[in-house]
FIMARMAR-929440 format. One record per residue (C-alpha): residue in one letter; z, x negated, y; residue number from 1. Coordinates in steps of 0.02 Angstrom, whole numbers, always signed. Each point is the difference from the previous one (the first is absolute). Layout:
<rs>
+-----+--------+--------+--------+-----+
| res |      z |      x |      y |   n |
+-----+--------+--------+--------+-----+
|   A |      Z |      X |      Y | NUM |
...
+-----+--------+--------+--------+-----+
</rs>
This chain:
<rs>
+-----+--------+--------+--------+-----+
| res |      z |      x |      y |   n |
+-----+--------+--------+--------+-----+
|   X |  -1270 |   -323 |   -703 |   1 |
|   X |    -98 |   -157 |    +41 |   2 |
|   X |   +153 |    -93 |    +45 |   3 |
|   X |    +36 |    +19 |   -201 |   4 |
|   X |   -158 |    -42 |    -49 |   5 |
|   X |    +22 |   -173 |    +81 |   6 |
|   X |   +173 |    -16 |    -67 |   7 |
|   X |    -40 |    +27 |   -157 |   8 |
|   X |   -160 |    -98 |    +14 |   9 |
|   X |   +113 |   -141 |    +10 |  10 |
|   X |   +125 |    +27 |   -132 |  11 |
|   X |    +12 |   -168 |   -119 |  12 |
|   X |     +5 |   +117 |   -160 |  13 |
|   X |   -124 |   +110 |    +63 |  14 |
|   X |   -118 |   -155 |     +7 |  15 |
|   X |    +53 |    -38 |   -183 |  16 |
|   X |    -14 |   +141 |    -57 |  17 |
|   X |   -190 |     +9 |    +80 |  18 |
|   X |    -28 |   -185 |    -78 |  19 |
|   X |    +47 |    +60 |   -165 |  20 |
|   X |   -159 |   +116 |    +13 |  21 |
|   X |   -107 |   -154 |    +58 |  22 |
|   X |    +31 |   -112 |   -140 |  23 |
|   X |     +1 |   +145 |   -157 |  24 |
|   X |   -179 |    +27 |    +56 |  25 |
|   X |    -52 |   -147 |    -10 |  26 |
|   X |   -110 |    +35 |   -150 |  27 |
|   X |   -139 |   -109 |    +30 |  28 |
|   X |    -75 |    +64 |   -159 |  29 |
|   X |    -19 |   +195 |    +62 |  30 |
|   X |   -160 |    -12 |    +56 |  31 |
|   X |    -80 |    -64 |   -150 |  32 |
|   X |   +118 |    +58 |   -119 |  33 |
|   X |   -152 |   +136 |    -99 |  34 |
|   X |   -138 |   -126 |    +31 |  35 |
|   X |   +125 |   -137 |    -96 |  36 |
|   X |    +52 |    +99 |   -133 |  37 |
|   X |   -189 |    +72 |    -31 |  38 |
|   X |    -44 |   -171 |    -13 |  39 |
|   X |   +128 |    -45 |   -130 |  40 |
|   X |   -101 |   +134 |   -109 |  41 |
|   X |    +86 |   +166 |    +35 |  42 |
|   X |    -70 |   +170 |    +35 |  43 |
|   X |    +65 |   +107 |   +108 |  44 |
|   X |    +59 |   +113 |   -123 |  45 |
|   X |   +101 |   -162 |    -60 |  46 |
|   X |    +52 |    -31 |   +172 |  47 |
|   X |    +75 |   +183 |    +31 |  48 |
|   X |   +104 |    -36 |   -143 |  49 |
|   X |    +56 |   -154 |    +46 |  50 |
|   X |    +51 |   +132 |   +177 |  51 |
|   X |    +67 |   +105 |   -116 |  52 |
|   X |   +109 |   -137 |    -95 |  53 |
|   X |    +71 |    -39 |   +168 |  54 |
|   X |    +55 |   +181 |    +49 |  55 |
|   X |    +63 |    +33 |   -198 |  56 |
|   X |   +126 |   -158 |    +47 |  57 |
|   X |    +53 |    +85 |   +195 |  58 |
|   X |    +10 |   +168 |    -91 |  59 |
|   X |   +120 |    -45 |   -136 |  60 |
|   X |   +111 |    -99 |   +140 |  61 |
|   X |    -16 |    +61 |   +174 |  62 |
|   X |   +154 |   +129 |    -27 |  63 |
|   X |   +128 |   -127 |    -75 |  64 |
|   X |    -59 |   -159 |   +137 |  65 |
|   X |    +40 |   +126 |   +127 |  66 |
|   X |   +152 |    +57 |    -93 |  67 |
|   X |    +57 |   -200 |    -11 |  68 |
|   X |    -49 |    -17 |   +188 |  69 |
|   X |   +111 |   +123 |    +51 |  70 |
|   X |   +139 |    -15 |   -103 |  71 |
|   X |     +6 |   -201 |    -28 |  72 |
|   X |    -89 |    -83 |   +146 |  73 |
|   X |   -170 |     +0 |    +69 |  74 |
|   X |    -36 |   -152 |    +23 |  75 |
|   X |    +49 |    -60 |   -169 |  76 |
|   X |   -148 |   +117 |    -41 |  77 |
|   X |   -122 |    -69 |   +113 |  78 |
|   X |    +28 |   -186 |    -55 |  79 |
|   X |    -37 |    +62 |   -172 |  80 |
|   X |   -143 |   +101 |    +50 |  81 |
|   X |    -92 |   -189 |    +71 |  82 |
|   X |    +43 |    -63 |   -147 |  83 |
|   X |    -86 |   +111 |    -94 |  84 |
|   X |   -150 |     -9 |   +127 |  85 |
|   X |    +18 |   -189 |    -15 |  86 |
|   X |    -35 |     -6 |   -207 |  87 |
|   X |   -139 |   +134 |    +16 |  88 |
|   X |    -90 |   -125 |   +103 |  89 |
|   X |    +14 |   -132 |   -108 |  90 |
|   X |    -44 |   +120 |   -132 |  91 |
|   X |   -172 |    +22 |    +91 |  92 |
|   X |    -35 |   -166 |    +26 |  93 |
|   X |     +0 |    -47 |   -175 |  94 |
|   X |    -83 |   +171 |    -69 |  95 |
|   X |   -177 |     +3 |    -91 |  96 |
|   X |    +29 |   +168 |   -126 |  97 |
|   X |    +49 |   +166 |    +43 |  98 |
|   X |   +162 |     +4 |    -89 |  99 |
|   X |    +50 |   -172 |    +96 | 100 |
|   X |    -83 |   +116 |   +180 | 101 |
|   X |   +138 |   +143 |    -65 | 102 |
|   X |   +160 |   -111 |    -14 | 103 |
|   X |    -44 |    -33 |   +182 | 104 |
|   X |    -21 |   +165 |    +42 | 105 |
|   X |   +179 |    +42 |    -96 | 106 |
|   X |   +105 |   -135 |   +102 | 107 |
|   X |    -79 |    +59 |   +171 | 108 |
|   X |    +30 |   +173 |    -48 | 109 |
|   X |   +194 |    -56 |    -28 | 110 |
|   X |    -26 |    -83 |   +196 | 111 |
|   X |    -57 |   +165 |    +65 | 112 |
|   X |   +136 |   +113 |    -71 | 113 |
|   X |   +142 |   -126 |    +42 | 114 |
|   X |    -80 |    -21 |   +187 | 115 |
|   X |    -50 |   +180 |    +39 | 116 |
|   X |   +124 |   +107 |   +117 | 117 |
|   X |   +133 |   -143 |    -12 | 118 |
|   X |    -71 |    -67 |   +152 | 119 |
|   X |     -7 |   +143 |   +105 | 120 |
|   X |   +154 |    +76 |    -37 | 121 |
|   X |    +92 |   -182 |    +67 | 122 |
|   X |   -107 |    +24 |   +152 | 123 |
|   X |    +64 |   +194 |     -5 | 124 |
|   X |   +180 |    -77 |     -4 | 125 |
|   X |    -36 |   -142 |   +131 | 126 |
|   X |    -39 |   +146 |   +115 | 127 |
|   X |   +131 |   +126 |    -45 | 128 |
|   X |   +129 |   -175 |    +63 | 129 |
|   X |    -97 |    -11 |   +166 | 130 |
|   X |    -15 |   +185 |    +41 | 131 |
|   X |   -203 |     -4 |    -26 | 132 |
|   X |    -26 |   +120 |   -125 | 133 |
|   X |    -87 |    +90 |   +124 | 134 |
|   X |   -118 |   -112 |     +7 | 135 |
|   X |    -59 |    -50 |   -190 | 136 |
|   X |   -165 |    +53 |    +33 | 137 |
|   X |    -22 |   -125 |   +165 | 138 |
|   X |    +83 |   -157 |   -137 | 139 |
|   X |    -70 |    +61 |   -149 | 140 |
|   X |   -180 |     -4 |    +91 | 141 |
|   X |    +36 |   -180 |    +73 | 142 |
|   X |    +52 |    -74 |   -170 | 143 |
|   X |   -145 |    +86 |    -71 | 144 |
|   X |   -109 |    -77 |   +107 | 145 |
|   X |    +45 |   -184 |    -48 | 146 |
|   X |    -33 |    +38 |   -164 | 147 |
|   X |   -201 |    +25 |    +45 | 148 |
|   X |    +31 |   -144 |   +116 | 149 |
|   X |    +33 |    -95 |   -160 | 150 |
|   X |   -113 |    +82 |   -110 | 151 |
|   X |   -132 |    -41 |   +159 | 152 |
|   X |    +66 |   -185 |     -7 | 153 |
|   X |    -21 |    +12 |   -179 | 154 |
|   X |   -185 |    +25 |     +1 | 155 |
|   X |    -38 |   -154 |   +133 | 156 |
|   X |   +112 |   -127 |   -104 | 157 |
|   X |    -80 |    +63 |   -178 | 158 |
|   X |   -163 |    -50 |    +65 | 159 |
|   X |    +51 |   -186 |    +41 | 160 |
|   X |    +81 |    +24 |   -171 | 161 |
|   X |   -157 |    +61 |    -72 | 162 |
|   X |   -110 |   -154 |    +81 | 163 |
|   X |   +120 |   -125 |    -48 | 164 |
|   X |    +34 |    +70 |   -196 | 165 |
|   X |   -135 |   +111 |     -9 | 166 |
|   X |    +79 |    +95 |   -161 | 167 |
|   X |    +70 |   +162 |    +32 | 168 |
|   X |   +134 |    -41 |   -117 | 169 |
|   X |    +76 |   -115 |   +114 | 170 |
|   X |    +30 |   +134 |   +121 | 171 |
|   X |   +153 |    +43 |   -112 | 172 |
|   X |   +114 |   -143 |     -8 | 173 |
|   X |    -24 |    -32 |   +190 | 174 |
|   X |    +75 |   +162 |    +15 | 175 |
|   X |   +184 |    -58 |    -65 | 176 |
|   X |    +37 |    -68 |   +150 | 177 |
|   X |     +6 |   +129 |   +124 | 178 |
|   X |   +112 |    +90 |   -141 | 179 |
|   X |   +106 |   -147 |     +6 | 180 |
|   X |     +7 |    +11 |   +177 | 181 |
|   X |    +42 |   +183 |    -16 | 182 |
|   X |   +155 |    -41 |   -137 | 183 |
|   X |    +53 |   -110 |   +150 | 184 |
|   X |     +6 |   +125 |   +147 | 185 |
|   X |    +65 |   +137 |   -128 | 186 |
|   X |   +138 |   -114 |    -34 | 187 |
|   X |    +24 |    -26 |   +173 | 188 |
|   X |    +42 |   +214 |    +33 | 189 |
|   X |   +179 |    +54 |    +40 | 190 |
|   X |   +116 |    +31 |   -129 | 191 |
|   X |    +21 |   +174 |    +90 | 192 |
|   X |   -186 |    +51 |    -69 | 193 |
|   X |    +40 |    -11 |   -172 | 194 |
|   X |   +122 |   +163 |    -13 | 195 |
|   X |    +44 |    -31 |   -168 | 196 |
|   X |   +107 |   +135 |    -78 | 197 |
|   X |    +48 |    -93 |   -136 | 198 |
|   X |    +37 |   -172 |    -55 | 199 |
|   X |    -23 |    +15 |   -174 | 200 |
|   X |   -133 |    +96 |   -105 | 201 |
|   X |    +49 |   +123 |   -107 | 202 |
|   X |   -141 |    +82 |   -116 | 203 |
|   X |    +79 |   +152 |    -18 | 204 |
|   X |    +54 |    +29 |   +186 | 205 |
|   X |   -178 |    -76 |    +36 | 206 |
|   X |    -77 |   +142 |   -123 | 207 |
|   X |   +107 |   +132 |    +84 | 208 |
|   X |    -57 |    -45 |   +186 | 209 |
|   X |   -188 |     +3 |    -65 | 210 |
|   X |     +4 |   +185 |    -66 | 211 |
|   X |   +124 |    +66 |   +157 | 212 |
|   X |   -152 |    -84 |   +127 | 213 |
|   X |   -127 |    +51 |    -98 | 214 |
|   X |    +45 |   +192 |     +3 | 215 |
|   X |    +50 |    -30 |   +179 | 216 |
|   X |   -171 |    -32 |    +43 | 217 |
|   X |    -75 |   +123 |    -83 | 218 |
|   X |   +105 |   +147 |    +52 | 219 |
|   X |    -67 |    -39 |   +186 | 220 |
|   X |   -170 |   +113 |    +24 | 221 |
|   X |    -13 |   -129 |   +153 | 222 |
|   X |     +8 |   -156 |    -76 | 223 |
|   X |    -95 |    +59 |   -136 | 224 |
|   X |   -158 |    +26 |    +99 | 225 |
|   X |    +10 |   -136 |   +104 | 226 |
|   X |    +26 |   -133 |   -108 | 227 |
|   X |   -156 |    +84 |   -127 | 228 |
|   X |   -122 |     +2 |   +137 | 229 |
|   X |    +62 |   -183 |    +57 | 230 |
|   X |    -40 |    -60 |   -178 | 231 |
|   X |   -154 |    +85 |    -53 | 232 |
|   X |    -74 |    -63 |   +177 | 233 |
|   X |    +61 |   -194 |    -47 | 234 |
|   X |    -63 |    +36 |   -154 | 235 |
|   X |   -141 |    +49 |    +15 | 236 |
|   X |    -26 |   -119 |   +129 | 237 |
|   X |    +32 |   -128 |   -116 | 238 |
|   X |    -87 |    +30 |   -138 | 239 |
|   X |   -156 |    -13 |   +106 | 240 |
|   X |    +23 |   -124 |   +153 | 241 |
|   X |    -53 |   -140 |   -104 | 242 |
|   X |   -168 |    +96 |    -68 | 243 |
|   X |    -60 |    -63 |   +173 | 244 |
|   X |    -31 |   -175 |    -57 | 245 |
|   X |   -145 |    +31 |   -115 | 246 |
|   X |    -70 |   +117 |   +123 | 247 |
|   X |     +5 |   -123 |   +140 | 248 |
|   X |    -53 |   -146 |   -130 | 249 |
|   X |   -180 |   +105 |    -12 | 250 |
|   X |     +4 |    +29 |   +184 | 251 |
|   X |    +50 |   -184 |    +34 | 252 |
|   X |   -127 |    -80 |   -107 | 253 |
|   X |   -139 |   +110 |    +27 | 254 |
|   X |    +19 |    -65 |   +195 | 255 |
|   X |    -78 |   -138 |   +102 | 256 |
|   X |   +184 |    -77 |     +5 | 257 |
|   X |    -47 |   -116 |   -145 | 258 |
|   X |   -148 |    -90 |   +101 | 259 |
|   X |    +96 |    +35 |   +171 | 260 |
|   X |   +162 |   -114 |    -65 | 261 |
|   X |   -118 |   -123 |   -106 | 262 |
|   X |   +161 |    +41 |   -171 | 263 |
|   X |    -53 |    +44 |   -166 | 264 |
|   X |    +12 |   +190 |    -57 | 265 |
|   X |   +196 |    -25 |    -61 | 266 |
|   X |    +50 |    -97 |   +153 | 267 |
|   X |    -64 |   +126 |   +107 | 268 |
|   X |    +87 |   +132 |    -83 | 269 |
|   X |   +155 |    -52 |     +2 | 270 |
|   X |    -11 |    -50 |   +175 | 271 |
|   X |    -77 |   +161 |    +60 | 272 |
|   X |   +162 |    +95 |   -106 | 273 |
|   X |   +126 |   -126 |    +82 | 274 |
|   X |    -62 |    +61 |   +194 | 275 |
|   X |    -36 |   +164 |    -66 | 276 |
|   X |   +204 |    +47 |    -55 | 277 |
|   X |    +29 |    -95 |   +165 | 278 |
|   X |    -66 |   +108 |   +109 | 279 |
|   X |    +76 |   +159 |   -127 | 280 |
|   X |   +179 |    -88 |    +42 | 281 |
|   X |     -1 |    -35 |   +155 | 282 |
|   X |    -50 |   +189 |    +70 | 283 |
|   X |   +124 |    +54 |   -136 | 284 |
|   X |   +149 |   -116 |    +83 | 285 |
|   X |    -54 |    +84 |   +167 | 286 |
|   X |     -3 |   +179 |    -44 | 287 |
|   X |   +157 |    -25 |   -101 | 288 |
|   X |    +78 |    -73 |   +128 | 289 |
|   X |    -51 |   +148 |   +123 | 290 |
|   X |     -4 |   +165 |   -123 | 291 |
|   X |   +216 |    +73 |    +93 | 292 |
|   X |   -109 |    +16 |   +151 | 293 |
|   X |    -86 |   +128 |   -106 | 294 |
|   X |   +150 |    +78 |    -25 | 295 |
|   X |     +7 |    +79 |   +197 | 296 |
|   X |   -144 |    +98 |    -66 | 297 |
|   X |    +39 |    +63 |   -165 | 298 |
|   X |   +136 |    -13 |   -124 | 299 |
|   X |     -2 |   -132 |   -138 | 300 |
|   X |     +7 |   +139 |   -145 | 301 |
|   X |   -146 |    +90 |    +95 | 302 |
|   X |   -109 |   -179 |    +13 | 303 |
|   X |    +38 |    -23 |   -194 | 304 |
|   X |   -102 |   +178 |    -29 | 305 |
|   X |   -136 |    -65 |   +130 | 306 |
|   X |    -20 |   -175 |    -70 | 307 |
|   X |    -14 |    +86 |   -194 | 308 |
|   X |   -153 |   +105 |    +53 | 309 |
|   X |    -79 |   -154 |    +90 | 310 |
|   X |     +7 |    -89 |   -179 | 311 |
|   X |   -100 |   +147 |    -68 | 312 |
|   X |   -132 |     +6 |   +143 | 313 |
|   X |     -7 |   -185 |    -17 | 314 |
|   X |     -6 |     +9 |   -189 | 315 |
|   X |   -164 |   +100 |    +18 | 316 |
|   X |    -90 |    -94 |   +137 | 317 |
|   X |    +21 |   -161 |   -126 | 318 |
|   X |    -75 |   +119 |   -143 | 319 |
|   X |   -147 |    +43 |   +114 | 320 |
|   X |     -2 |   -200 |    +58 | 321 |
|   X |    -11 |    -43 |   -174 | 322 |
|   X |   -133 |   +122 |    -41 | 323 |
|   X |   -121 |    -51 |   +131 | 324 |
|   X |    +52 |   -184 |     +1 | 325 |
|   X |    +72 |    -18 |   +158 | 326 |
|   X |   +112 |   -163 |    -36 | 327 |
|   X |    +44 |    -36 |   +164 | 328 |
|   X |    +61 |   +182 |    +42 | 329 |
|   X |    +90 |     +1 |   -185 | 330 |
|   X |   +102 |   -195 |    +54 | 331 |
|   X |    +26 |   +100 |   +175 | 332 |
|   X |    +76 |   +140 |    -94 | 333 |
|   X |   +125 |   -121 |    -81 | 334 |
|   X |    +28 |    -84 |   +145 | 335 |
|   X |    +72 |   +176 |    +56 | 336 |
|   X |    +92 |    +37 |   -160 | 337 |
|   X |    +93 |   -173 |    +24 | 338 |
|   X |    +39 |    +58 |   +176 | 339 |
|   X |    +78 |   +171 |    -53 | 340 |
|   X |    +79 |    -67 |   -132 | 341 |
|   X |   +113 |   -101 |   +119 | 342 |
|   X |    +32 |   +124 |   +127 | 343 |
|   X |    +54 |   +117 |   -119 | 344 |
|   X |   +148 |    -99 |    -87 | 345 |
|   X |   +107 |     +5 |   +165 | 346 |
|   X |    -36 |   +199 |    +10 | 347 |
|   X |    +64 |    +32 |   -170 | 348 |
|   X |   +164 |   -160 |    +46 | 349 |
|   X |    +34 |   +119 |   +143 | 350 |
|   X |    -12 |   +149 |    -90 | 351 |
|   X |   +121 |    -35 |   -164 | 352 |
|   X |   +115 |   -110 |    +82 | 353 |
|   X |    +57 |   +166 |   +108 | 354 |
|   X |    +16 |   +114 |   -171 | 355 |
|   X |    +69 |   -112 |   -112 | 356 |
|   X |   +185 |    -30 |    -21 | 357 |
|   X |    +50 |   -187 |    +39 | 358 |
|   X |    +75 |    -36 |   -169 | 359 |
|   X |   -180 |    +34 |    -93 | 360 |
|   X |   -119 |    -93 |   +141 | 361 |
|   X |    -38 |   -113 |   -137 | 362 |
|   X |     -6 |   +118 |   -138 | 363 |
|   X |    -95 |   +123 |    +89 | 364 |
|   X |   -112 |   -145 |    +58 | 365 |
|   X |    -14 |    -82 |   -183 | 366 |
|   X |    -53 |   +198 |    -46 | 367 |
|   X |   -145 |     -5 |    +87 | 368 |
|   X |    -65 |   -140 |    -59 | 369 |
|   X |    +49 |    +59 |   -178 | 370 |
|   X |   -111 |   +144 |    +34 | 371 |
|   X |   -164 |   -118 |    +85 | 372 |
|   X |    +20 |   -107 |   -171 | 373 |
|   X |    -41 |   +136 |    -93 | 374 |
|   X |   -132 |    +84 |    +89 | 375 |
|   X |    -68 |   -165 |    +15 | 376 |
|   X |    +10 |    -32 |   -187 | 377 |
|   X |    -75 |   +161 |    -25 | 378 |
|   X |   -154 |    -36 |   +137 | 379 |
|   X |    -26 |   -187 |    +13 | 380 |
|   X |    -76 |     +5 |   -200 | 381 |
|   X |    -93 |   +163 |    +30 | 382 |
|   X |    -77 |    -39 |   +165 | 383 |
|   X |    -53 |   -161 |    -98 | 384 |
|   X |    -72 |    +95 |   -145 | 385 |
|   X |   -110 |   +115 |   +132 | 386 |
|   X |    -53 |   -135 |   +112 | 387 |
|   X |    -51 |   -107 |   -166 | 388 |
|   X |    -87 |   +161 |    -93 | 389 |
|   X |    -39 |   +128 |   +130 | 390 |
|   X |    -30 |    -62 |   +173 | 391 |
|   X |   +118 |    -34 |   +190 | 392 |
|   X |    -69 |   +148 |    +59 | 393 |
|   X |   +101 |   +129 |   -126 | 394 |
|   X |   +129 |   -108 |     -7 | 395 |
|   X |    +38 |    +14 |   +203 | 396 |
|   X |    -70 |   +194 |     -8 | 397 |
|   X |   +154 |    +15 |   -150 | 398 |
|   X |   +103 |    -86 |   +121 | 399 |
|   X |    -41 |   +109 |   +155 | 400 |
|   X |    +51 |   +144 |    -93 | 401 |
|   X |   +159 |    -49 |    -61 | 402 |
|   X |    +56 |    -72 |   +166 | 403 |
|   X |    -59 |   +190 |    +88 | 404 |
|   X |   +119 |    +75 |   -170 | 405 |
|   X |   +144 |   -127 |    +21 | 406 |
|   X |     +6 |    +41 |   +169 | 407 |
|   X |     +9 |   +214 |    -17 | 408 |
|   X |   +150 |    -27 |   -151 | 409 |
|   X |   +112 |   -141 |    +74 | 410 |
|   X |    -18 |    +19 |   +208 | 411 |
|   X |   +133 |    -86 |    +54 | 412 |
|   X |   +112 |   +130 |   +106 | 413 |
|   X |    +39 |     -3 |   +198 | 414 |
|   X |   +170 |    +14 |    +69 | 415 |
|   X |    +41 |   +154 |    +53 | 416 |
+-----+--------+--------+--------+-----+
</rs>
């Protein structure tokens, strides 16, 4: 078993395909991406739409991208997809109004229903050609952890960004490069990985496939429940990973870190949320990286159950935080959430890819993020409205519950 590990530690594509993960997260604007738009004058009520705009625009296309994926080549799709991702950010740069903030959101949406399950199902097919299938949840943990290598990378360079421009706007249109780096390497895949069906699209064939895969997902009691706990977890996840930056702001500039670096309030800030989603990535890379050892323990489908009732404990110790003040225990609670969050995504990788035929991966992959887009369209504008009128600690209590609910209706079920 080792033996493989090293072999396919070595693999050239398996390197690209880990790279790719390394540059698409290099979003040098993720840390400070509530604390920039608040300043631009939004609530967060106005930012949860702007959430929700994003999912409306994955919703309406995740089925037909993964349709097109599979049935005229994948990585057509994913140069579109940085394309998309590459106007978005220019979008940003440039945006002062809400309605300018929402065509952003609309073109990244497009990025993230063009990218999502493409990728993975050429790494599925890379494997399937090398007789490693066996194995997805070893790769798919190793890619996984170069993306929080480069969303860890992405924190240290956005703070020599932030020193040297010292607008968060900036942040943006830096990030076009590593997605022209990515259009490169994507470019670069074998011509085996794209698995087109056809060569030329056909609306009604194309409208014929989407219905047949549709039905074929939902007929399966299996993949039904998996792929609904997977996306009200993401979901919910991120409708509320970013809430941490106004939390830690308080906790950040109510601190002796101000006099202790001799920076103004902003600069210290933004340098305390740069080291701050450093340290998040980095123990995220590492437990990614390490969660198949989990697997001589328990299954995956059992550690999805497990990992959905931690979100509800966890939900309520950050109520109770909240309620008594406890910042530092509430930014240690999110430093957890981040943590699950990316040991989860190779449980529920390991746990489709086995019940899912190989002629849907990318449907049934583009499904499931149909179905996070619109429970987070439904949440990220409602938790907004509750944490602007009520208060964090029923929001997260609301939160626990429905995680401790989510997780009685759609357990995912064990082989037998």
């Amino acid at each position: 078993m080792q033996e493989t590990y090293n072999i396919i530690n070595k693999d050239p594509q398996i390197w690209k395909f880990s790279f790719y993960g390394f540059f698409k997260n290099l979003k040098f604007f993720e840390p400070f991406l509530i604390i920039f738009l608040m300043q631009s004058g939004l609530n967060l009520f106005q930012i949860g739409l702007l959430y929700s705009v994003r999912e409306i625009m994955s919703f309406v296309f995740e089925i037909p991208s993964g349709i097109l994926a599979d049935n005229y080549g994948k990585k057509k799709e994913l140069l579109l997809c940085f394309a998309f991702y590459i106007f978005s950010f220019t979008v940003f740069f440039f945006s002062t109004e809400f309605w300018q903030f929402s065509i952003a959101m609309i073109f990244f949406g497009l990025g993230e229903a063009f990218r999502s399950g493409t990728h993975k199902a050429m790494i599925m097919t890379y494997l399937e050609e090398k007789n490693w299938f066996m194995h997805k949840n070893f790769v798919y943990g190793k890619t996984r952890s170069f993306s929080m290598i480069g969303s860890a990378f992405s924190s240290i360079l956005s703070i020599v960004f932030l020193f040297q421009f010292e607008q968060l706007k900036f942040l943006f249109i830096i990030c076009v490069i590593p997605y022209i780096a990515d259009m490169i390497l994507i470019a670069s895949y074998p011509a085996s990985l794209d698995v087109k069906v056809r060569s030329k699209f056909n609306f009604k064939e194309f409208f014929s496939d989407s219905v047949i895969h549709f039905k074929r997902v939902l007929k399966s009691t299996e993949i039904l429940k998996t792929i609904t706990s997977s996306s009200f977890f993401d979901a919910t996840f991120s409708s509320i990973k970013d809430y941490i930056q106004p939390i830690l702001a308080i906790l950040i500039t109510s601190s002796t870190l101000v006099l202790y670096f001799n920076l103004d309030e902003k600069q210290t800030l933004k340098f305390s949320l740069a080291v701050i989603y450093m340290i998040i990535y980095i123990f995220s890379a590492y437990a990614s990286r390490n969660v198949y050892k989990l697997n001589k323990k328990r299954s995956s489908a059992r550690l999805m159950g497990i990992t959905m009732n931690i979100l509800g404990f966890t939900s309520l110790f950050i109520a109770f935080s909240v309620n008594f003040n406890l910042f530092l225990l509430i930014a240690l609670s999110f430093f957890f959430l981040y943590i699950l969050k990316n040991v989860r995504r190779p449980m529920f990788v390991d746990v489709i890819s086995d019940i899912m035929e190989k002629d849907q991966r990318a449907t049934v992959l583009s499904v499931e993020n149909q179905l996070t887009a619109i429970f987070t369209i439904v949440f990220a504008p409602v938790f907004g409205f509750i944490a602007d009128n009520s208060s964090f600690t029923v929001l997260f209590m609301i939160i626990a519950v429905l995680a401790f609910v989510m997780n009685f209706i759609a357990r995912v079920p064990e082989k037998r």
